[in-house]
C-alpha positions in Angstrom: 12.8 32.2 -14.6 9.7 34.3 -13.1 8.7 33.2 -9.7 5.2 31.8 -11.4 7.0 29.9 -13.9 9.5 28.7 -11.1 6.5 27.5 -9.1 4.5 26.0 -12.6 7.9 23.9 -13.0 7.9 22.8 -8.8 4.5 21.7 -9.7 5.0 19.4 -12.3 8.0 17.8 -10.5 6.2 16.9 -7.1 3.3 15.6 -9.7 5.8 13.7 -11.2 7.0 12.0 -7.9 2.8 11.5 -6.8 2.6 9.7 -10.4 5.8 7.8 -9.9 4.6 6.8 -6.1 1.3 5.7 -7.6 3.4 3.7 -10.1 4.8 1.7 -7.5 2.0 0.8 -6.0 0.5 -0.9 -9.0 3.5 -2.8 -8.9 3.5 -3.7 -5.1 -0.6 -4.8 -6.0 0.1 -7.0 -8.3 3.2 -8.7 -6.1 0.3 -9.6 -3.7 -1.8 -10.5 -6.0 0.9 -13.3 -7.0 1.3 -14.3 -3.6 -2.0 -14.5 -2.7 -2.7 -17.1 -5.7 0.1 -19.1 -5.1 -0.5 -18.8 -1.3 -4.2 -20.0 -2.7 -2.9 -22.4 -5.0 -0.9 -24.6 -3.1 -3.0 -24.6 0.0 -6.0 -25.9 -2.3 -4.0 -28.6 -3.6 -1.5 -30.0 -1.3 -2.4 -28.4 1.8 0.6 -26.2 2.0 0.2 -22.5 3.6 2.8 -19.8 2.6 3.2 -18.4 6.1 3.2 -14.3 6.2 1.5 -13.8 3.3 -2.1 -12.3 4.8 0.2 -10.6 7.3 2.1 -8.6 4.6 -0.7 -8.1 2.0 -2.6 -6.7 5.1 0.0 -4.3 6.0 0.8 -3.4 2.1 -2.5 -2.7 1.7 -3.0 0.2 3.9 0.7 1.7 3.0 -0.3 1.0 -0.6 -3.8 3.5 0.2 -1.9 6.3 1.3 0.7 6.1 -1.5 -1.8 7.0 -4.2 -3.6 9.5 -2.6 -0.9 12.1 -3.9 -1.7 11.0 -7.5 -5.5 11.7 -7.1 -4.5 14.8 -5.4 -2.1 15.8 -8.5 -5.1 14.3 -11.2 -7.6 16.2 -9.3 -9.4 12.9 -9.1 -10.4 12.9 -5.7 -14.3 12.4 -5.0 -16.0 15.3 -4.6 -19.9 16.1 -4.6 -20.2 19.4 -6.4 -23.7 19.8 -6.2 -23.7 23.2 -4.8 -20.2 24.2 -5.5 -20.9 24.4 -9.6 -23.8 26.6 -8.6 -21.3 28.7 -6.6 -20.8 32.6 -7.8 -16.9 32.6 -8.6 -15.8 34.7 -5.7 -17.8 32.5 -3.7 -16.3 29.8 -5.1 -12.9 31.0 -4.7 -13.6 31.9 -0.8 -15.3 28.1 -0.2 -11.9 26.7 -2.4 -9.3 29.1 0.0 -11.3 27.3 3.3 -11.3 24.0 1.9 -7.5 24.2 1.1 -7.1 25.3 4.7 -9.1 23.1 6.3 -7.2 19.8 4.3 -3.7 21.2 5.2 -4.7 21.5 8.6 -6.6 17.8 8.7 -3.5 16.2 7.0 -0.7 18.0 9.1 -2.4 16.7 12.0 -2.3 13.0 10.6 1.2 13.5 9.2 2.6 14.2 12.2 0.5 11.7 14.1 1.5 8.8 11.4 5.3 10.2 11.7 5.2 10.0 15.4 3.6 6.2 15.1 6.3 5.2 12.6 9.2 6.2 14.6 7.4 4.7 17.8 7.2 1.3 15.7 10.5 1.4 14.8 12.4 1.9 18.5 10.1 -0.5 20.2 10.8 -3.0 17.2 7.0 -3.7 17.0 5.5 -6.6 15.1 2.5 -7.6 13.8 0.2 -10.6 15.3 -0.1 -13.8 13.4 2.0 -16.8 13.0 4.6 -14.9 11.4 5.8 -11.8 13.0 6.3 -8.9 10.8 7.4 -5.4 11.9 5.3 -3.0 11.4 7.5 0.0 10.8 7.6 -0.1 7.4 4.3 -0.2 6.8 3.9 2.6 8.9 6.7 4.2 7.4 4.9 3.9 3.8 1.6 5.9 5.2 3.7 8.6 6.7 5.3 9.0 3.3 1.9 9.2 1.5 0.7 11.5 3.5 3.8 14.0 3.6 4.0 14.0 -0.3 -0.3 14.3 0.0 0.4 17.7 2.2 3.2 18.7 -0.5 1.6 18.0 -3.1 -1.7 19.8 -1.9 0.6 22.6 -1.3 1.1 23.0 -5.0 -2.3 23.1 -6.0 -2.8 26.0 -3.8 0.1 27.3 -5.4 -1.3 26.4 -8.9 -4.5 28.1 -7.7 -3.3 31.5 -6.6 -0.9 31.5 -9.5 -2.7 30.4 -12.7 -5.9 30.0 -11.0 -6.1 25.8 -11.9 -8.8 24.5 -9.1 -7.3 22.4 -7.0 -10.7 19.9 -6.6 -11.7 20.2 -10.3 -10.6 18.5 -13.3 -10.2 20.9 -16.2 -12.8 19.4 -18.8 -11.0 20.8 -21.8 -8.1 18.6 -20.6 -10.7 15.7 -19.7 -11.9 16.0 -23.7 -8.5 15.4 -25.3 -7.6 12.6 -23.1 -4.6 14.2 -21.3 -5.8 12.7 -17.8 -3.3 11.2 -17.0 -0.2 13.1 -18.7 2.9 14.3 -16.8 2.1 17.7 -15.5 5.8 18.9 -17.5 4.0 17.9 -20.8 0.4 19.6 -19.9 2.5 23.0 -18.2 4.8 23.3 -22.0 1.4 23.0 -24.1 -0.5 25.5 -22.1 1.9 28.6 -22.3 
């Protein structure tokens, strides 16, 4: 296996675990979408409050955030205005694309490490949420670091992608748009493009 291939196949994996995390999260939505109806439910018609449950949606909610950025890394879906950049020469491009790279590795290490340091903070002073119910707040916490170390990994790999096959890490390849592969596993979309 040749070092670029090696690195093609590393690619589609950690795509394959920002998909799967992304998958979860759908799945975590819709649990508090449940409990917020039945929460909604029974306090409209017998008065009857599910204690905990705006406590834990809140928390889920942010964790949930920062679990799917590594999918819109991975789908190159993130937002981006490319008014100028289209307009951009291609070395040009290439230079503003290395800077940009840089510049989010260095942003999100800084949070990483920030997020890591609150999560194991949280979790040795045993710190809860305010509310009626007390929840810890570790695990939420704990959820955001997560995202955000597979978000620097997986940004990692589209550099990698880029110096190696030149794939743009903040573009989505419109030949792949047109045939309605968004979405695909990166393992299916690396065997049909050798």
């Amino acid at each position: 296996m040749t070092a670029p291939s090696g690195a093609m196949a590393l690619a589609a994996r950690v795509a394959s675990a920002s998909r799967a995390m992304a998958r979860i999260t759908g799945v975590l939505i819709i649990l508090i979408m449940i409990a917020v109806v039945i929460d909604a439910v029974l306090r409209g018609m017998m008065g009857i409050a599910i204690w905990g449950v705006l406590e834990v949606g809140v928390l889920l909610l942010l964790a949930l955030i920062y679990l799917g950025l590594p999918a819109t890394q991975a789908n190159r879906e993130n937002f981006r205005v490319s008014i100028f950049a289209e307009r951009f020469p291609p070395w040009v491009d290439r230079i503003v694309t290395w800077l940009l790279l840089g510049v989010q590795l260095a942003v999100l290490g800084i949070l990483c490490w920030t997020s890591w340091r609150s999560s194991i903070y949280s979790f040795n002073r045993d710190e809860v949420s305010f509310g009626m119910v007390q929840i810890p707040l570790w695990p939420s916490r704990a959820m955001v670091s997560v995202g955000l170390t597979l978000l620097i990994i997986q940004s990692i790999t589209a550099a990698l992608e880029y110096a190696l096959v030149g794939r743009h890490p903040y573009q989505v390849d419109i030949e792949t748009e047109l045939r309605g592969e968004i979405g695909k596993s990166d393992s299916d979309l690396v065997g049909e493009r050798k």
